[in-house]
C-alpha positions, 0 to 999 in steps of 0.5 A: 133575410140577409141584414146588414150590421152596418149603420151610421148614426145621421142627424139633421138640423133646422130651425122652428118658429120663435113661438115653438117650445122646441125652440125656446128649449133647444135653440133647434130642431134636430132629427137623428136617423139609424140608417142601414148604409147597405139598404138606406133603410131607415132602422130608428130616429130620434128628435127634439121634442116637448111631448113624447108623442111627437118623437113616437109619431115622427118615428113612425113617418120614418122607421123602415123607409128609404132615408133616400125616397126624398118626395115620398116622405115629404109628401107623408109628411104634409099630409100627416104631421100638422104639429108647429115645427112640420118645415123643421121635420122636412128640413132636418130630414133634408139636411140629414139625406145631405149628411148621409150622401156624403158619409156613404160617398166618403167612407162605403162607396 
């Protein structure tokens, strides 16, 4: 199997209720994502969290996806994670496919 030793380091950003403990502690939401820049496949993430088994959960939703499979994730997404900051978990992922476009136009394209 031919892999890439080529990733970047991606992290996406939103905001989550006023009443989230995320919030209260972080002042934000963020994902980071390890994307494989040759494949766009998804090698390891990282979030804000409260309780491990958030950042273990959402690892899962992504390891080994395409970051770029925008409705295939959302829609896990929803259906999966039910947990206060689901809106952040989707607009960090968002802003961080932005982030990654630009960074792969700019330095791998």
């Amino acid at each position: 199997m031919n892999q890439s030793k080529e990733t970047v380091y991606i992290i996406g950003e939103s905001r989550t209720n006023r009443d989230n403990a995320i919030t209260v502690i972080y002042n934000s939401f963020y994902v980071a994502f390890e994307i494989d820049i040759e494949t766009d496949e998804i090698k390891d993430v990282g979030c804000t969290h409260t309780i491990d088994i958030t950042e273990s959960f959402i690892k899962k939703l992504f390891v080994g996806k395409n970051i770029l499979d925008f409705d295939n994730l959302e829609q896990e997404i929803k259906r999966r994670y039910h947990g206060t900051s689901q809106k952040a978990v989707i607009v960090s992922y968002k802003d961080a496919i932005k982030k990654y476009q630009d960074v792969k136009v700019k330095f791998y394209i």
